[in-house]
Every structure is written in C-alpha cells, then in structure tokens.
C-alpha positions as a printed Julia matrix, in Angstrom:
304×3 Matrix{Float64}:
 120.32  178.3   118.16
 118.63  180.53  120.81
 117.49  182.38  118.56
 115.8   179.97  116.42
 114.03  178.92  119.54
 112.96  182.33  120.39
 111.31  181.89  117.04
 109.41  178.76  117.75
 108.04  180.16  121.37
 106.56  183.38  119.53
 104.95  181.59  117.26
 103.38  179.31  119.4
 102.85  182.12  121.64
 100.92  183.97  118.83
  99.02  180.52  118.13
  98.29  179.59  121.93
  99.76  181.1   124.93
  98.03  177.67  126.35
 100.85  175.71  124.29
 103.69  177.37  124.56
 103.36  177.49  128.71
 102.96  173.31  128.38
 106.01  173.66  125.55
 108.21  175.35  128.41
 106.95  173.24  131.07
 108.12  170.24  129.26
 111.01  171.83  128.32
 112.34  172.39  132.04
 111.82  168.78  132.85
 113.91  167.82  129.7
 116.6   169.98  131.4
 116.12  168.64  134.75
 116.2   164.82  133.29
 119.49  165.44  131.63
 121.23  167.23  134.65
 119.79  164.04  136.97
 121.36  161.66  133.99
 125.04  163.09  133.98
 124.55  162.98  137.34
 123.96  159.16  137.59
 126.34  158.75  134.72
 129.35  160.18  136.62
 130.4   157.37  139.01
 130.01  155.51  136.48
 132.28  156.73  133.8
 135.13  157.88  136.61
 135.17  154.03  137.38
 135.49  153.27  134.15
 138.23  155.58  133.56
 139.33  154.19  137.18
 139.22  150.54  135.71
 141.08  151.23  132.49
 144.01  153.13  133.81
 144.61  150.58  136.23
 144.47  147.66  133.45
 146.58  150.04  131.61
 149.2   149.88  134.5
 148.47  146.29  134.61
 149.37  145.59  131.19
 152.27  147.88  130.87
 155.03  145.64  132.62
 153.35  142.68  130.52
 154.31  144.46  127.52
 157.88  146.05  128.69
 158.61  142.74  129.32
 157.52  140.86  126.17
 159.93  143.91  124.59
 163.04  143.49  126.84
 162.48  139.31  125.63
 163.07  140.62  121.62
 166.09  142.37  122.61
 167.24  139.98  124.09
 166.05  137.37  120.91
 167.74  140.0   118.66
 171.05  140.22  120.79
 171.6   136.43  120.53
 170.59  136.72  116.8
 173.19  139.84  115.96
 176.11  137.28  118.3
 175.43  134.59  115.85
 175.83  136.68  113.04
 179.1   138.24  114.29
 180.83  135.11  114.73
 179.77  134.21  110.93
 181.2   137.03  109.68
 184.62  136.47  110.93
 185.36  133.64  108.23
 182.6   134.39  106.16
 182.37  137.38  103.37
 178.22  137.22  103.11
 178.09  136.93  106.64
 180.3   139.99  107.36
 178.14  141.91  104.57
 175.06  140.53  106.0
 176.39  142.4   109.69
 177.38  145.43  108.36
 174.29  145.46  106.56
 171.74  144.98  109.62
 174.18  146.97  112.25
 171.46  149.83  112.78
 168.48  147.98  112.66
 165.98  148.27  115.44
 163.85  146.15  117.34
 161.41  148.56  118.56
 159.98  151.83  117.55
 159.72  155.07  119.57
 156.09  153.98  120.86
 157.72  150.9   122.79
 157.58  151.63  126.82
 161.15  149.71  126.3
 162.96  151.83  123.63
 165.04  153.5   125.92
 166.39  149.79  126.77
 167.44  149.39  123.19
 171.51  149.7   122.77
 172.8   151.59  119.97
 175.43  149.21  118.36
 178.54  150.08  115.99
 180.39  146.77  115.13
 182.03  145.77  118.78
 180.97  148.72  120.61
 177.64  149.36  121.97
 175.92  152.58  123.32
 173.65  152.32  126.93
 170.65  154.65  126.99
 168.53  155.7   130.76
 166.36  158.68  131.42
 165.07  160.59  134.06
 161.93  162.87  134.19
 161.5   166.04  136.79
 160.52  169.17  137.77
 162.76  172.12  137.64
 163.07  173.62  140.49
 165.68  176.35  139.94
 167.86  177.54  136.27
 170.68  179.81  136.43
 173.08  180.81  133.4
 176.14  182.77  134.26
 179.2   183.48  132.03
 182.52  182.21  132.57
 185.59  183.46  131.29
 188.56  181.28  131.28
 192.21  182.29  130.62
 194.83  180.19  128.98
 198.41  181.98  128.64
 201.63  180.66  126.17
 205.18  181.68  126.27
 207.86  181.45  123.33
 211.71  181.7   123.64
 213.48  182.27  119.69
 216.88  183.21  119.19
 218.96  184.38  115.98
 222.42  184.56  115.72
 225.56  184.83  113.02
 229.3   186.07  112.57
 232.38  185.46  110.85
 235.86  184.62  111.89
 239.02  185.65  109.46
 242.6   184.93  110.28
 242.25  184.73  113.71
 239.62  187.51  113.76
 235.87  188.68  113.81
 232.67  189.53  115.12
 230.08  187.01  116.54
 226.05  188.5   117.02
 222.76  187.27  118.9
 219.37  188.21  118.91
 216.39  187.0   121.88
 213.07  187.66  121.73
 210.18  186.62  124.07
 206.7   186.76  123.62
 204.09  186.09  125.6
 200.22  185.02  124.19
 196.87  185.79  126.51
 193.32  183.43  125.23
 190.35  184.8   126.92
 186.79  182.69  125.81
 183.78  183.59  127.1
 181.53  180.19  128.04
 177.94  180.52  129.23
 177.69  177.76  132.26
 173.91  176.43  132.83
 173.11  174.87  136.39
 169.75  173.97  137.22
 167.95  171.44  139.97
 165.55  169.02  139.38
 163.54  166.9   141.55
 162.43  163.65  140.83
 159.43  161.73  141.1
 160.87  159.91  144.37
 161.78  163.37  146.15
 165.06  163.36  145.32
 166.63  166.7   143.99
 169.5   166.72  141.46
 172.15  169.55  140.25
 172.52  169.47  136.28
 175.42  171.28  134.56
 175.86  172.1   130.87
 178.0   174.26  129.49
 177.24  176.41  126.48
 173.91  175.64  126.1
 171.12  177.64  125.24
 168.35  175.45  125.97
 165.24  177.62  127.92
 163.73  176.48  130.75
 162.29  178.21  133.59
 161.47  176.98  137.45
 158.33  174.29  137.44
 158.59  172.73  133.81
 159.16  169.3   133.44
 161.91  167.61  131.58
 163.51  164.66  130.32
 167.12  163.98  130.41
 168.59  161.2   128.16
 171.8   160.05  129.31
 174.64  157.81  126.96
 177.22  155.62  128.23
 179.07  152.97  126.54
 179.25  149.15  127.78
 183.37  149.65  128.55
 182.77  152.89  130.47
 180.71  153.2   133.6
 180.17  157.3   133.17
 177.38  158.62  131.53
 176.66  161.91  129.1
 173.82  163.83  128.93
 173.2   163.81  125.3
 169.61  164.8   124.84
 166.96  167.35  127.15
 163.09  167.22  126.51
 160.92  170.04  127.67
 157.48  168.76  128.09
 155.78  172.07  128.6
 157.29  173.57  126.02
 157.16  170.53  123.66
 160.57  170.66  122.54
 163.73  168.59  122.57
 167.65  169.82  122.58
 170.42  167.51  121.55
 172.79  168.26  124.25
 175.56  166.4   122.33
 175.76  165.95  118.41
 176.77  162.6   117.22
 180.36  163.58  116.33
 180.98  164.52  120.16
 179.59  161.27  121.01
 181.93  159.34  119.15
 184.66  160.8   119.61
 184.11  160.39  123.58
 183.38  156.54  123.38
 185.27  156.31  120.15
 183.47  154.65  118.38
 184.91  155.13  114.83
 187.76  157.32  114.69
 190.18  155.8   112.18
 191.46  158.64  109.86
 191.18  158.08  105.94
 194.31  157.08  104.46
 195.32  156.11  100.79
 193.62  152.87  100.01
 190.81  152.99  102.73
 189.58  156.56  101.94
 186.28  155.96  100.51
 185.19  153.57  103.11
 186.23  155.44  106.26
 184.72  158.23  105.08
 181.49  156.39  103.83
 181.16  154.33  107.43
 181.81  157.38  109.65
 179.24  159.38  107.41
 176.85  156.22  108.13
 177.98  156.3   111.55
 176.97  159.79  112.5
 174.03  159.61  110.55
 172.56  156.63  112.96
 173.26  158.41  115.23
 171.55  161.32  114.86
 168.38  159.45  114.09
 168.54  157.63  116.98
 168.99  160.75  119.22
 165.82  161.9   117.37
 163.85  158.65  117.98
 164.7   159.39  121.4
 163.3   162.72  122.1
 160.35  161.43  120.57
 160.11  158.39  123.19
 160.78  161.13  125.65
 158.0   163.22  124.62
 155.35  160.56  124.93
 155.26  160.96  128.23
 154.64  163.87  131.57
 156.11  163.74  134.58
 155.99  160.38  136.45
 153.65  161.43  140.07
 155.16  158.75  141.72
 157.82  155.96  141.69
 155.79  153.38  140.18
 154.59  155.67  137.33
 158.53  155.96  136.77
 159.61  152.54  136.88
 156.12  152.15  133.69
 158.01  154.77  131.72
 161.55  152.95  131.77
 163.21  155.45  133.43
C-alpha cells in the first residue's frame, strides 16, 4: 500500500511539486482528524462496553433463575411420571424412556444445577474455579504382605502297627505398587486457598493456571468426588473419574447379569455408563465457557 502511494506522490511530483505539497498537507490533517476522532470515540465505546457488561450481570441471575424454575417444572413432571409407572406398563416405558433427558444445554449459566438421574437415585453436581498456586507429584510405594499355612499328611496302620507322616510348609507373599500422588493448592476467587489430592493422575498443570474442578455427590451421601478438572489456559479437560468408578461408588446400577435378566442388565448398565460419560463431557464443556471468576460475585454468575 505504501508503495502504491509512493507512486501517486511521484507522479504528482513530476506533474506539480505545487500539488503534491497541498496533496501532503491535506493528507496530515486527514491523519490528525482521525487520531482526534478515536480520541473522542474512546469514552464513548468503554461506556458502552461499561453499560453492556453490567446489563450482562444484570440479566444473568434473571436468566439462572428462569433455568433453576424448569428444573424444578421438569422435577415435578419426571415425580408424576414415576408414580404412573408403578401400576402402569406405558408409563414405566415412558420413564425409562425419558430418564436421561435434559433440561438445559451446556450454554445454560444453570447446567451445573442439573441432577443426573438413574431411576431412584440422583447425582449432585458443584464447581469451583481457581488459580493454582503450587503442583507437586511424588511417588508412593505401598506394601501389602500375605501369609499361608498348608499341611500334608498320610500313613498306614496294620495289625497293631505302622508309620504315620506330615508335611508344613509356609510361605510368605510381598505386593509392592508404585502410585504417583498429585497435591496441588488453589485459591479461590474469595481468597481462600484449598489443598487438592488425586492419586494417579497425570493431568499437567503448572503454578498460575486456572482451573475448574467438578465435583459429584449423590442425594443419600453428603461427600463429594472430584470427577472432572478443566484447565483453562491450556484448554483442556481430564475426567478425573470414568463413569464405571462413579457408579460403583454411589451404586447406582450394580446388579450382576444372571440367567433370565442377562440381556437387560447388561443393556441398562451399557446405557448407564454411556449417560454418563456424556454428561461428564457436557460438563467440561460448561466448565470451559468460562475464566476465572475476579471476585465473589463473578462466582456466584457462573454457578459455582
């Protein structure tokens, strides 16, 4: 482009030196308008921005709030259609049917609000979002030790007489695993600082990224599992916990395949797992939305 204007000036230069000193004259006060403009323009478009974010905070708990009110529409709903399905066949297939189905999608502020539900049983979902302030990984090696008595023995007896024999032997059994152990500190938008501890993990991390822990905990059981990490700077996500772990710690569905009932254990834990899984996704992706909260209010607009 400068170029093509180094063009133009030589060949009004060559035409009239006259022109092209009015040409850069004019040119200069086009530069000086425009600087004076962006000027002026500035205060104008920072209060702008100024103005939206704050209707954008505005709106935000106006919105959470119309969500949490579906949950709640489809709770009442899913109840309904529970106690129909205890007498009632196309009820029952009607539930079974609709078990998984959400209310929300990943872009709700209140998807983290949404329980994952599994006939009777339902799984609770909260997150928190910090800075990490220090990771370590160490390895730990734990011992486990077994002990086993046998004997063997025989004889005969004849007319009064024989011979009788016995045989002990004892052996002993040493386990040694190697487990990596991760501790690291976060600190929260509030000020507060946290210890986290995982075990066999290989997630990276490294001291002043940001992350996003999902935790689990089932409506019977008032402790909590970290089932899911999200590392905003490095725009990934770790499932801490695969869906078998998690239901065979809140149990869930563990009824073994038998005989007659084969088929459909097998199909329904399949389904189960497989729920699960995309939900643990759908998470991460909520997660990822968003940066670290700068204060408490920003944290309470994310859901955490």
């Amino acid at each position: 482009m400068s170029s093509f204007l180094d063009k133009i000036k030589n060949k009004i230069n060559e035409a009239s030196p006259d022109l092209l000193a009015r040409t850069s004259e004019l040119m200069e006060k086009g530069k000086k308008v425009a600087v004076e403009m962006a000027d002026k323009a500035a205060p104008v478009i920072k209060q702008a921005s100024a103005k939206a974010s704050a209707y954008a905070q505005e709106k935000s708990p106006i919105i959470k709030a119309q969500a949490i009110k579906a949950l709640e529409e489809a709770k009442v709903q899913r109840a309904v259609l529970q106690e129909k399905a205890r007498n009632d066949k196309v009820a029952h297939a009607e539930y079974v049917r609709t078990m998984y189905l959400m209310t929300l999608t990943p872009r709700s502020l209140a998807f983290i609000d949404e329980k994952f539900n599994h006939y009777g049983r339902s799984l609770n979902f909260m997150c928190i979002t910090g800075e990490v302030l220090a990771s370590d990984k160490r390895s730990e090696v734990r011992m486990s030790a077994s002990h086993s008595l046998s004997s063997t023995g025989g004889g005969f007896l004849w007319q009064g007489t024989g011979s009788v024999s016995m045989n002990v032997s004892s052996h002993s059994f040493v386990n040694a695993t190697t487990n990596t152990a991760h501790e690291f500190w976060i600190r929260l938008p509030d000020g507060v600082e946290k210890p986290i501890y995982l075990f066999d993990s290989n997630i990276p991390m490294r001291k002043g990224q940001v992350v996003s822990l999902i935790f689990c905990n089932a409506d019977d059981s008032p402790n909590g599992m970290l089932v899911a990490l999200v590392n905003h700077n490095a725009k990934a996500m770790w499932k801490v916990l695969g869906p078998a772990e998690i239901n065979q710690r809140y149990k869930l569905y563990t009824k073994e395949p038998g005989l007659f009932n084969g088929r459909e254990v097998r199909e329904t834990t399949a389904r189960l797992l497989n729920e699960l899984d995309i939900r643990l996704s759908q998470l991460g992706e909520w997660a990822s939305r968003f940066e670290a909260p700068s204060s408490e209010a920003d944290s309470a607009l994310l859901g955490h």
